[in-house]
C-alpha positions as a Markdown table, in Angstrom:
| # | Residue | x | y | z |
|---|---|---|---|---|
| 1 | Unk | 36.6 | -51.5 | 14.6 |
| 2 | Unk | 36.2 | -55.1 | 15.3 |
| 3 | Unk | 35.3 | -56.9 | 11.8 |
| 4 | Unk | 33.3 | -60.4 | 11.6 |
| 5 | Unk | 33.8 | -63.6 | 9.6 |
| 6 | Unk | 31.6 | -64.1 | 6.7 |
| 7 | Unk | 30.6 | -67.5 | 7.6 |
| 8 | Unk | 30.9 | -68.0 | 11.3 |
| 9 | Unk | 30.2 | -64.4 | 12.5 |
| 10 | Unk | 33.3 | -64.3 | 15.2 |
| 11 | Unk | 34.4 | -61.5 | 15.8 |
| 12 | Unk | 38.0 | -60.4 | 14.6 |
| 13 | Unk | 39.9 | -57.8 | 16.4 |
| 14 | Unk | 41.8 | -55.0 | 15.1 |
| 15 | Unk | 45.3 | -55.1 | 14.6 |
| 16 | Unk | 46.1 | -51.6 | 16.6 |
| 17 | Unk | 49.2 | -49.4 | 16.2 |
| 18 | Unk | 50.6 | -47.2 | 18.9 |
| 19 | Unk | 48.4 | -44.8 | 20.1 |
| 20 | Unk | 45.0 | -46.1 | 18.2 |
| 21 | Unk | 41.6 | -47.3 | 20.3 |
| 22 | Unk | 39.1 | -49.4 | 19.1 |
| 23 | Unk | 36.1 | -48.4 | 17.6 |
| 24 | Unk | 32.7 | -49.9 | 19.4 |
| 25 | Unk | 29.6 | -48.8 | 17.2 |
| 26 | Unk | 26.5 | -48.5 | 19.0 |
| 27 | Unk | 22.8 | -47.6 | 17.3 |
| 28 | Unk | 20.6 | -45.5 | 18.7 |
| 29 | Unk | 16.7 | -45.5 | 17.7 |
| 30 | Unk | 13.3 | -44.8 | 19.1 |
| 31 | Unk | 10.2 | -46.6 | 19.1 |
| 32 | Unk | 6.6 | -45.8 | 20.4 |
| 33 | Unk | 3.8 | -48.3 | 21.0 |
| 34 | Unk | 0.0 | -47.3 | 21.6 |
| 35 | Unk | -2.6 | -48.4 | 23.7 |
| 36 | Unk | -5.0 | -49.1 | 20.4 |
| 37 | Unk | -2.3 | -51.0 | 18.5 |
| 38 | Unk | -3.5 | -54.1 | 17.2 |
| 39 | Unk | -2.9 | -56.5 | 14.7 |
| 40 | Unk | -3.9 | -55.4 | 10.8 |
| 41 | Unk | -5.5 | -58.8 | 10.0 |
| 42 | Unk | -7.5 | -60.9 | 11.9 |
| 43 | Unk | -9.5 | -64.1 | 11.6 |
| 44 | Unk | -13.3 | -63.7 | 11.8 |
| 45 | Unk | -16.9 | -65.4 | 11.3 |
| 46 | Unk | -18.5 | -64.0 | 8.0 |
| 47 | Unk | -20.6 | -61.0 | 8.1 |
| 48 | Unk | -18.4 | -59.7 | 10.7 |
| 49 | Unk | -16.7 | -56.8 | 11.2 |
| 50 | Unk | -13.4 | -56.1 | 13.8 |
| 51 | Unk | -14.5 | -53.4 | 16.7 |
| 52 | Unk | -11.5 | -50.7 | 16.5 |
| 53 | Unk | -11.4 | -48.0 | 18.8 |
| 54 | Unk | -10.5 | -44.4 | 17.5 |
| 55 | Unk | -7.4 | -42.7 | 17.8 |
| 56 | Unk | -3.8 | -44.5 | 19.0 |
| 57 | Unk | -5.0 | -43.8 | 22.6 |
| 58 | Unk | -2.0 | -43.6 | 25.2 |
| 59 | Unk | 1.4 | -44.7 | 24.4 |
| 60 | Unk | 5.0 | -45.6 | 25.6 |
| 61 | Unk | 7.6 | -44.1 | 24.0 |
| 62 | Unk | 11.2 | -45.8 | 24.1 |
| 63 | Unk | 14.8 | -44.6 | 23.6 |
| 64 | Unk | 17.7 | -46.7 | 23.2 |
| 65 | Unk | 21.1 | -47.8 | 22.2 |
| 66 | Unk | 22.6 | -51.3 | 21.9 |
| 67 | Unk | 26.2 | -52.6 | 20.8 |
| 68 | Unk | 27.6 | -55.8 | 19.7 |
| 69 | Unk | 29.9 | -56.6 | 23.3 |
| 70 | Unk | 26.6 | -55.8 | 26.2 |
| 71 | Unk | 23.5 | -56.1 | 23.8 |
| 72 | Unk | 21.5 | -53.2 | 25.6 |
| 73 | Unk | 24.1 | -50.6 | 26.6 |
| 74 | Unk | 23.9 | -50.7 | 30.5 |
| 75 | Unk | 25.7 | -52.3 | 33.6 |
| 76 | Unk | 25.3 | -55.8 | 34.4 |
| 77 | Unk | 24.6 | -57.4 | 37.9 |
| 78 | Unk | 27.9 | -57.4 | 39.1 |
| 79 | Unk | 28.8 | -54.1 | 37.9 |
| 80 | Unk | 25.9 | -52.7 | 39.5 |
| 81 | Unk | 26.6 | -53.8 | 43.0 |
| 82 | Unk | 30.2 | -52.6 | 42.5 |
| 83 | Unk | 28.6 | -48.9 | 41.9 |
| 84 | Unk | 26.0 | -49.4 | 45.0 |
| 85 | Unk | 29.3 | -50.1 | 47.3 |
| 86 | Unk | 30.6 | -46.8 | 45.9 |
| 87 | Unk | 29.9 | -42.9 | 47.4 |
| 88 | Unk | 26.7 | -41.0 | 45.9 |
| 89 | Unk | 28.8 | -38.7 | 45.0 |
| 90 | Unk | 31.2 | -41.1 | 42.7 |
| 91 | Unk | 28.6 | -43.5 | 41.1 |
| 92 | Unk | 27.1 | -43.1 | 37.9 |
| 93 | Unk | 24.1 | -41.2 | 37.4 |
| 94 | Unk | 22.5 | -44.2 | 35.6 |
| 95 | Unk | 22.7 | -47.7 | 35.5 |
| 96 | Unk | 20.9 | -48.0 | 32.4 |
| 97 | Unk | 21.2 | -45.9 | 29.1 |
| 98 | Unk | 17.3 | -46.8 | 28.2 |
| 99 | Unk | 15.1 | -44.1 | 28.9 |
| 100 | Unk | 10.8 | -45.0 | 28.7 |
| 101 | Unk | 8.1 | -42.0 | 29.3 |
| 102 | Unk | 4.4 | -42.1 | 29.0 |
| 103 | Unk | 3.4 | -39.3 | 26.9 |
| 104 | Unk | 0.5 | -37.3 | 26.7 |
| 105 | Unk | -2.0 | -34.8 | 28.1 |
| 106 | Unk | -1.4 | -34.5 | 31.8 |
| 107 | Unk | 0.8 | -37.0 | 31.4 |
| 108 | Unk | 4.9 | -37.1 | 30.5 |
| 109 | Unk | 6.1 | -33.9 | 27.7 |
| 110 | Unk | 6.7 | -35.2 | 24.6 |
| 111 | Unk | 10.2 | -36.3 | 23.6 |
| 112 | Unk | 12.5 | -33.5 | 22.4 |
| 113 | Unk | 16.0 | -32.8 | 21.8 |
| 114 | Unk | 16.5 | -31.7 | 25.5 |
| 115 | Unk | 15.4 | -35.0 | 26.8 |
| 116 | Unk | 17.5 | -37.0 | 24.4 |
| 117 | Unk | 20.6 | -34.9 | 25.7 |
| 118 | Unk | 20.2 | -35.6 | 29.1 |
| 119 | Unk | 19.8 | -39.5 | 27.7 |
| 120 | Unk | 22.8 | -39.2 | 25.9 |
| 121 | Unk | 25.4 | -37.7 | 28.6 |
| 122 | Unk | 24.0 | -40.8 | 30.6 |
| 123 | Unk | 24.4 | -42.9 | 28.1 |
| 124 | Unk | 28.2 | -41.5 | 27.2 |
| 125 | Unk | 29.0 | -42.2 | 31.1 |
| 126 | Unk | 27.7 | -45.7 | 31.0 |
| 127 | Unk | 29.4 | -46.2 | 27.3 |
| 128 | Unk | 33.1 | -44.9 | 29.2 |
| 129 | Unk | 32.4 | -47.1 | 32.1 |
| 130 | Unk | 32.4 | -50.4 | 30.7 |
| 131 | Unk | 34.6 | -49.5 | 27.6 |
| 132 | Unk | 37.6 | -47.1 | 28.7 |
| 133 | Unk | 40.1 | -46.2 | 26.3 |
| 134 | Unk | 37.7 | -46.9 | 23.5 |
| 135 | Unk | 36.0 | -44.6 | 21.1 |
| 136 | Unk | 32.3 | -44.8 | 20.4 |
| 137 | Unk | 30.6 | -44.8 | 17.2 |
| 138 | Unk | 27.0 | -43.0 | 18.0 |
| 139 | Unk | 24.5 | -44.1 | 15.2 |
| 140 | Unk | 21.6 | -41.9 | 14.8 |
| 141 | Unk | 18.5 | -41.8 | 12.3 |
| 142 | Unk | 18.4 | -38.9 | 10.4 |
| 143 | Unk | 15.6 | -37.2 | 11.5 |
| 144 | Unk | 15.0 | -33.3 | 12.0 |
| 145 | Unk | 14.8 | -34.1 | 15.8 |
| 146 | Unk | 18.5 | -35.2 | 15.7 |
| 147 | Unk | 19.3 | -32.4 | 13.7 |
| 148 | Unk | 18.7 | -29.4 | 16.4 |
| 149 | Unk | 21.3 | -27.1 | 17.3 |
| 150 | Unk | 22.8 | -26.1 | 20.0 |
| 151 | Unk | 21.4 | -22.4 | 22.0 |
| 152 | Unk | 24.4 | -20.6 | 21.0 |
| 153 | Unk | 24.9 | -22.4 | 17.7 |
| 154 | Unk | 25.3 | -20.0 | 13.9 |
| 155 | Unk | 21.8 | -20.0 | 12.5 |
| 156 | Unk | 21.2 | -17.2 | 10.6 |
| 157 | Unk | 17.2 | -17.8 | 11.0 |
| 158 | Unk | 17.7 | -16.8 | 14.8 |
| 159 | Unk | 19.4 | -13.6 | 13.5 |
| 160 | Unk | 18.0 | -10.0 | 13.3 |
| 161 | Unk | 19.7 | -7.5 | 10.5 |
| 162 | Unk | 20.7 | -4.5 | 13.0 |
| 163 | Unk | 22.1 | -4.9 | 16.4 |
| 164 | Unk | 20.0 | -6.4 | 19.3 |
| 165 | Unk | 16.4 | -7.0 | 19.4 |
| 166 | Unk | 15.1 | -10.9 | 19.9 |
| 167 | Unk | 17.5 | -12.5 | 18.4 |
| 168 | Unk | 20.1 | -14.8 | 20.0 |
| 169 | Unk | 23.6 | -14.6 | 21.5 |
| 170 | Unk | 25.7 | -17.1 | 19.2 |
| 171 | Unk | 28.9 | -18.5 | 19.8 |
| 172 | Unk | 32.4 | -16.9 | 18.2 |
| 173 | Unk | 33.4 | -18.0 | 14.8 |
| 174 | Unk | 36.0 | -18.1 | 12.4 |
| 175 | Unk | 35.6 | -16.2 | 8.9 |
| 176 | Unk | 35.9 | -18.6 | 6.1 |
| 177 | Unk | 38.8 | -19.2 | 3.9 |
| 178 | Unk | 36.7 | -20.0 | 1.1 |
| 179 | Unk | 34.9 | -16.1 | 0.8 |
| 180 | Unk | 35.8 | -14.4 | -2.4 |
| 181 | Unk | 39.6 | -12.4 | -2.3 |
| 182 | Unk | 39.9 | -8.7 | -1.2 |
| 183 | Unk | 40.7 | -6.6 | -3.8 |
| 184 | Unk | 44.3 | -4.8 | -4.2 |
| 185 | Unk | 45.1 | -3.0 | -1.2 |
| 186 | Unk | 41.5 | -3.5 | 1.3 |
| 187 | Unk | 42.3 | -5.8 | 4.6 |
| 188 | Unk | 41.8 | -9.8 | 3.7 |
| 189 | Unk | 39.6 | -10.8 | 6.9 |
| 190 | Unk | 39.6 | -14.5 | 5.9 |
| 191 | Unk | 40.9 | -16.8 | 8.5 |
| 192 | Unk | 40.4 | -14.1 | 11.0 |
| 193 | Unk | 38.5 | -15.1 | 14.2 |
| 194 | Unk | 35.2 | -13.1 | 14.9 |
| 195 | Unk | 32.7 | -12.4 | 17.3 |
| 196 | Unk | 29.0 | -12.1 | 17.3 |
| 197 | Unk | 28.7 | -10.3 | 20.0 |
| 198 | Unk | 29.6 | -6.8 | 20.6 |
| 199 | Unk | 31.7 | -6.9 | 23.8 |
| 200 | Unk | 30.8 | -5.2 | 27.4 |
| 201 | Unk | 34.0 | -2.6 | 26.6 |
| 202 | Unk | 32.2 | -1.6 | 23.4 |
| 203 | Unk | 32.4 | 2.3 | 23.6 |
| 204 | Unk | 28.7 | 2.7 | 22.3 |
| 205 | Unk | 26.8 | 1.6 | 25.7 |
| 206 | Unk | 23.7 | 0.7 | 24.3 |
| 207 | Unk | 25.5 | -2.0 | 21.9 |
| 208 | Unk | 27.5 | -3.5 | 25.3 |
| 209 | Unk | 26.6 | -7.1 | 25.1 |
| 210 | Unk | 24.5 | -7.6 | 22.1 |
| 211 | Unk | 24.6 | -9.9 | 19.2 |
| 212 | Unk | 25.6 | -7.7 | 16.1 |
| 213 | Unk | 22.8 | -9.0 | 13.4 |
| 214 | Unk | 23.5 | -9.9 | 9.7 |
| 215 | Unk | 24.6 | -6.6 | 8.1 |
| 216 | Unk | 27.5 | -6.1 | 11.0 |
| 217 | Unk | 28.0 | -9.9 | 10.7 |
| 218 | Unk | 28.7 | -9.3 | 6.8 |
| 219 | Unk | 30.2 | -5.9 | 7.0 |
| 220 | Unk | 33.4 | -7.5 | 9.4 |
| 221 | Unk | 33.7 | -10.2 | 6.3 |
| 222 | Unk | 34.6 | -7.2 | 3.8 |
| 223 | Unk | 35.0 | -8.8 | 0.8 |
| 224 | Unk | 31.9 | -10.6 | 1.0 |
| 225 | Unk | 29.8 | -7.3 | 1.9 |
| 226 | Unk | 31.6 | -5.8 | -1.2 |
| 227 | Unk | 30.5 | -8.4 | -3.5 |
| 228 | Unk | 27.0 | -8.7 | -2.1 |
| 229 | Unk | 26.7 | -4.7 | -2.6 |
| 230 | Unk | 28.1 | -4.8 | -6.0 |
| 231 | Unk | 25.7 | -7.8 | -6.8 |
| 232 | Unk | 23.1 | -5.8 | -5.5 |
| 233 | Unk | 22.5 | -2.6 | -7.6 |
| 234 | Unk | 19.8 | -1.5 | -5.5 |
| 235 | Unk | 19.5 | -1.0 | -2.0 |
| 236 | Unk | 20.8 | -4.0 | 0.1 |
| 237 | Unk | 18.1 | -6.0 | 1.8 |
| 238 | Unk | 17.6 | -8.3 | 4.9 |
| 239 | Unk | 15.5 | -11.1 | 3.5 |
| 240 | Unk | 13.9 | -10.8 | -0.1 |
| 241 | Unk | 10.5 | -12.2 | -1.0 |
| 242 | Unk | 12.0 | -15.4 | -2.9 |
| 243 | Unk | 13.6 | -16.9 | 0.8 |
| 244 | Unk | 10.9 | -15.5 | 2.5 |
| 245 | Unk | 8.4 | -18.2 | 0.8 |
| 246 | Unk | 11.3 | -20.7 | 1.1 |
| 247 | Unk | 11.4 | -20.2 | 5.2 |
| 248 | Unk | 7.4 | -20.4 | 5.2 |
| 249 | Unk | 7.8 | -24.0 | 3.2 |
| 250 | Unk | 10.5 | -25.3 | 5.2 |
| 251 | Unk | 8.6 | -24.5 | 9.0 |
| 252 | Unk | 5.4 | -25.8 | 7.4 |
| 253 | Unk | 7.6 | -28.9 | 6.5 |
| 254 | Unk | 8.8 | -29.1 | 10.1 |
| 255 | Unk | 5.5 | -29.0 | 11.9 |
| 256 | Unk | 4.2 | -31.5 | 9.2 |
| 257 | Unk | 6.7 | -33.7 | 10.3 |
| 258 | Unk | 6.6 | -33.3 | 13.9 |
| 259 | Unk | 2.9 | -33.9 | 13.7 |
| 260 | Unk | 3.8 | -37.4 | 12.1 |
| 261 | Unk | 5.9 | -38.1 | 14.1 |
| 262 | Unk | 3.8 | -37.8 | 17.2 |
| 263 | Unk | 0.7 | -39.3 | 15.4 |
| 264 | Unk | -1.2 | -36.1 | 15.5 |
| 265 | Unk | -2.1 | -35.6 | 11.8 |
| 266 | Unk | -5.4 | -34.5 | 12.7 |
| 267 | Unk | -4.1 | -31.3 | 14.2 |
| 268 | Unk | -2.5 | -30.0 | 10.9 |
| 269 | Unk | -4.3 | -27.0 | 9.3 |
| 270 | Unk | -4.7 | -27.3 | 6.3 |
| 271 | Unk | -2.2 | -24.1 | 5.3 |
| 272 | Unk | 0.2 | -26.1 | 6.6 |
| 273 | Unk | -0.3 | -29.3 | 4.5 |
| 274 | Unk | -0.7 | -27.0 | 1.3 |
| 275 | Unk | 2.9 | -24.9 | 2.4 |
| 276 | Unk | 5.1 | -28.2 | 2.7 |
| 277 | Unk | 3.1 | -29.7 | -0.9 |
| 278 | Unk | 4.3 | -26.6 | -2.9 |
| 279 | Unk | 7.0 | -26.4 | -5.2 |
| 280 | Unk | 10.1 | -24.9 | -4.0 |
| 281 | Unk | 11.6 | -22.6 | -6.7 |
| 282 | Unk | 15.5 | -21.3 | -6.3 |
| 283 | Unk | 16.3 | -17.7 | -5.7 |
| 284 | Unk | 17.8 | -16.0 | -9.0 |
| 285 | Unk | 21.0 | -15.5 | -6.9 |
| 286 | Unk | 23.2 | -16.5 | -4.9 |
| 287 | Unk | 23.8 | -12.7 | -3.2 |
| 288 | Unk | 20.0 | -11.9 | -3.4 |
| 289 | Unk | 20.1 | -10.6 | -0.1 |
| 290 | Unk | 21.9 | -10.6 | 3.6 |
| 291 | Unk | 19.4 | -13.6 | 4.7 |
| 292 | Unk | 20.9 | -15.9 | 2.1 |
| 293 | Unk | 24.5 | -14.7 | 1.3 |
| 294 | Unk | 24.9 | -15.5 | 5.2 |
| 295 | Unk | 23.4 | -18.9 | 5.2 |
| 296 | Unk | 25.5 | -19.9 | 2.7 |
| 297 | Unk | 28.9 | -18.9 | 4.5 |
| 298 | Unk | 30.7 | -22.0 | 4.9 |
| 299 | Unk | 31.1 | -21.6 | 9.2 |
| 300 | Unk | 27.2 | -21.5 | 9.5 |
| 301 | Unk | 26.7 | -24.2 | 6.2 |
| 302 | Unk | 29.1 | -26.5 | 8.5 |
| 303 | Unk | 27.2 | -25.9 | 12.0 |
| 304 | Unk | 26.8 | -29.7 | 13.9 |
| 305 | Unk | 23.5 | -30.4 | 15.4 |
| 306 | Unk | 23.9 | -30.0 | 19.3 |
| 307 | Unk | 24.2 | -33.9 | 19.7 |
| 308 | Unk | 27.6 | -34.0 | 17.6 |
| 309 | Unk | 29.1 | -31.0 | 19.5 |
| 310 | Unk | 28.6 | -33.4 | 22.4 |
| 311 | Unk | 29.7 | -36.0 | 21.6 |
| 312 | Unk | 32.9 | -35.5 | 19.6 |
| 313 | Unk | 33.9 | -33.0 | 22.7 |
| 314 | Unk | 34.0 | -36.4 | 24.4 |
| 315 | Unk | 36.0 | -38.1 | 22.6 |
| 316 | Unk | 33.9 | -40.1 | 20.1 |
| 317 | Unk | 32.5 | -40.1 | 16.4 |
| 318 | Unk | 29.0 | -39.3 | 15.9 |
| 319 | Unk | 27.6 | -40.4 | 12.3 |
| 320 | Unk | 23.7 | -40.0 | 11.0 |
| 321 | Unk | 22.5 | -42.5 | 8.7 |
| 322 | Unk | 20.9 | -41.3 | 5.1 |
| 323 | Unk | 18.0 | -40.4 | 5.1 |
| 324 | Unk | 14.4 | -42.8 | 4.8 |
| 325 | Unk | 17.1 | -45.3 | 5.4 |
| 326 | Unk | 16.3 | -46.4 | 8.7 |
| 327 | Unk | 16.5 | -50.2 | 7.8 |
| 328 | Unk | 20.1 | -49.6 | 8.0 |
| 329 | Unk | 20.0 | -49.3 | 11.3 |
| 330 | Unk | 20.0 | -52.6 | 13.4 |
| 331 | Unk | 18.0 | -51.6 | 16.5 |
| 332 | Unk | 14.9 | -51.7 | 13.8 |
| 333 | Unk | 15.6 | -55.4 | 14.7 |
| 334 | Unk | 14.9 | -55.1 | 18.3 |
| 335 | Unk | 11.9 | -53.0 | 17.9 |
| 336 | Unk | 10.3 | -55.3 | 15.6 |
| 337 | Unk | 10.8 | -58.5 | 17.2 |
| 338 | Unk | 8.9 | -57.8 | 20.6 |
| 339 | Unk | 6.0 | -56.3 | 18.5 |
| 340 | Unk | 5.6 | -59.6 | 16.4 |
| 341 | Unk | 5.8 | -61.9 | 19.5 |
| 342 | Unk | 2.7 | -59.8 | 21.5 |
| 343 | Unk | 0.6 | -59.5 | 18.1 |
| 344 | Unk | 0.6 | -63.0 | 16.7 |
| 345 | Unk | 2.1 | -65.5 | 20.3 |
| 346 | Unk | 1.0 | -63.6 | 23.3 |
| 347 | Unk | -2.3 | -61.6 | 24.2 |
| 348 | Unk | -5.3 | -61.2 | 21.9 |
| 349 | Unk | -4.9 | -57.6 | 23.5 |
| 350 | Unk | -1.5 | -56.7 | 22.4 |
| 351 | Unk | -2.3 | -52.7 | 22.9 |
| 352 | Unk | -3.8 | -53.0 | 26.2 |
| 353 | Unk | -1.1 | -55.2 | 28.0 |
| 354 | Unk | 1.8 | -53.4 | 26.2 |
| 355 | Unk | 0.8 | -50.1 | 27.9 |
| 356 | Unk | 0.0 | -51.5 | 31.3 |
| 357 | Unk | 3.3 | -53.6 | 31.7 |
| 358 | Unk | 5.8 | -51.8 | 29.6 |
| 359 | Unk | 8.8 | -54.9 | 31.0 |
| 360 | Unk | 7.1 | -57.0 | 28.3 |
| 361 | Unk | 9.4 | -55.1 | 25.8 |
| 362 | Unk | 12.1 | -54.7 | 28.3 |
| 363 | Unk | 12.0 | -58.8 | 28.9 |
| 364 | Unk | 12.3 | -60.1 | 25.3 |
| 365 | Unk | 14.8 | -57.1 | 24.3 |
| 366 | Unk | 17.1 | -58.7 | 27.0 |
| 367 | Unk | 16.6 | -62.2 | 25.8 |
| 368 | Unk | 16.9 | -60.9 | 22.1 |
| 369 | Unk | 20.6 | -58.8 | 22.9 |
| 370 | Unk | 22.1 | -61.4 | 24.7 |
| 371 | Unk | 21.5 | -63.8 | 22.1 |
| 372 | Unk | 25.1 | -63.2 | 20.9 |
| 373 | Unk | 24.8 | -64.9 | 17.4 |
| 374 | Unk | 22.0 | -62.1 | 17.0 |
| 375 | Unk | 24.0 | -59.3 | 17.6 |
| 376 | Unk | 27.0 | -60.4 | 15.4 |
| 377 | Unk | 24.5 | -61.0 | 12.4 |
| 378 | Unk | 22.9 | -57.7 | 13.2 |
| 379 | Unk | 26.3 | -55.8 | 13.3 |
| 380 | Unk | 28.1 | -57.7 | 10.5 |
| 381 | Unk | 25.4 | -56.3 | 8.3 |
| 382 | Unk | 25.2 | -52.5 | 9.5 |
| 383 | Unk | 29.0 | -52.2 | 9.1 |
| 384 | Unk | 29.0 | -53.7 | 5.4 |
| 385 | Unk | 27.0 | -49.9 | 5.1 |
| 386 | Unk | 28.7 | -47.2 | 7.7 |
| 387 | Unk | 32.7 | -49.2 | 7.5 |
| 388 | Unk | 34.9 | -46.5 | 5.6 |
């Protein structure tokens, strides 16, 4: 990865062996601006009072990446024209990585993990484009968003205990290494690939094709269903009462947060609010019951959100930052500089003129990125936190 000098900010490159690549980080954030924003102080006559309109009223929501070499990660005028002289066929899919929707009732969906996929096998494209033979570093917030999993990925919350049911097709594993021994003389399954899916040859025909549930799941890993039995004196359950209230804590935590995030607090219930507030107390055990011996396996403790898969299968490094430690990420820069210059040097109506021309943004993120001196200071201080 290209290092900077502590006084004059050039860049330095790597000295590169035989068969290394360079290392390009590039941030990631998103930012969303209302039609009601306004400034939180004003300058008024006495005995006045400022006239604010309820609720954030409609807003523009913004995805992007930027990197030290291009500012904004997307193609440049030349490099544009080259792709327009090129077949439909063998052009990129975008020019740009950015990707701006207009949320709301009858308006845009909401941004979700599907929508940030499709933004990020764009943005990979673009990223391989103007960078072959270099390996991305993809900097994300760490935020339950980022955090999704893939359809097919090993959750045991999308698992049932017995054999079919709602419950979904997951992808093949391998059993861990780290499970307790066999004892003398039983079959030591660890390291032994496994399925979680009964296969269409199966000779019952009603189990043909269906995902096998926890208890077959932990029956294959023999010495783990041995020591969960023997834990266990009494009967052997799916999910006892102690992670039961644990689940109902953490989804009340997730809607809480999803609500925040969208700046619908109003829509909470109030069971919600007092679910994510309580206390979460551990489970006596570890082998309390199938639910949590399962969740604790190391192949399912070790499942990547969906936006890692993807991106290490192309090639590159995917890294989240710590959590409530979104100041380490640069891009904060570039989101807070256009809001400054419309509240305090441009319209009295910052709100209403943001939401109707939306290229005010896009015009002083340009200027901003290609302010080169910028982007070194910005990156010389992220990589004093995510360098190795």
């Amino acid at each position: 990865m290209c290092k900077y000098d502590d006084e004059t900010l050039e860049p330095i490159p790597p000295i590169l062996r035989p068969g290394e690549k360079e290392y390009i980080l590039l941030a990631h954030d998103e930012c969303t601006v209302s039609t009601n924003d306004h400034a939180r102080r004003v300058w008024l006559k006495d005995n006045q009072q400022p006239l604010k309109t309820k609720g954030n009223g409609r807003g523009i929501h913004i995805s992007d990446w930027i990197c030290e070499p291009t500012g904004r990660l997307m193609l440049s005028q030349e490099q544009i024209a080259q792709q327009l002289q090129l077949l439909p066929e063998a052009r990129l899919k975008a020019m740009d990585a950015r990707k701006i929707i207009y949320p709301g009732k009858n308006h845009d969906a909401w941004w979700d993990l599907a929508q940030l996929m499709d933004q990020i096998k764009v943005a990979v494209d673009i990223f391989e484009y103007l960078h072959p033979e270099k390996v991305g570093v993809w900097l994300f917030d760490c935020s339950p968003a980022h955090e999704g999993l893939a359809v097919d990925a090993l959750n045991v919350n999308n698992m049932n205990v017995n054999p079919g049911g709602k419950q979904r097709a997951m992808r093949d594993t391998v059993i861990p290494l780290t499970n307790p021994p066999p004892k003398p003389g039983q079959l030591d399954t660890r390291g032994m690939p496994q399925k979680l899916v009964y296969p269409d040859t199966h000779p019952d025909l009603q189990l043909r094709g269906k995902p096998k549930g926890m208890k077959a799941v932990l029956q294959e890993r023999e010495s783990v269903w041995q020591e969960l039995s023997l834990q266990c004196r009494r009967k052997v359950v799916g999910k006892c009462k102690s992670c039961q209230k644990s689940q109902a804590k953490k989804d009340a935590e997730r809607r809480v947060a999803a609500a925040e995030a969208m700046g619908q607090e109003d829509t909470l219930s109030d069971n919600d609010i007092s679910q994510a507030e309580e206390v979460e107390t551990a489970p006596e055990s570890e082998w309390c019951c199938m639910y949590r011996v399962l969740s604790l396996q190391e192949d399912f403790v070790t499942e990547k959100p969906m936006i890692q898969h993807y991106i290490e299968s192309s090639g590159h490094v995917c890294m989240f930052l710590p959590k409530f430690h979104c100041e380490l990420n640069p891009i904060e820069l570039l989101w807070g500089y256009p809001k400054y210059r419309e509240f305090y040097f441009c319209f009295p109506s910052y709100s209403y003129h943001m939401y109707t021309n939306s290229r005010t943004i896009q015009v002083i993120a340009k200027h901003l990125t290609e302010n080169s001196r910028l982007r070194k200071s910005w990156f010389h201080s992220v990589l004093i936190c995510v360098r190795p």
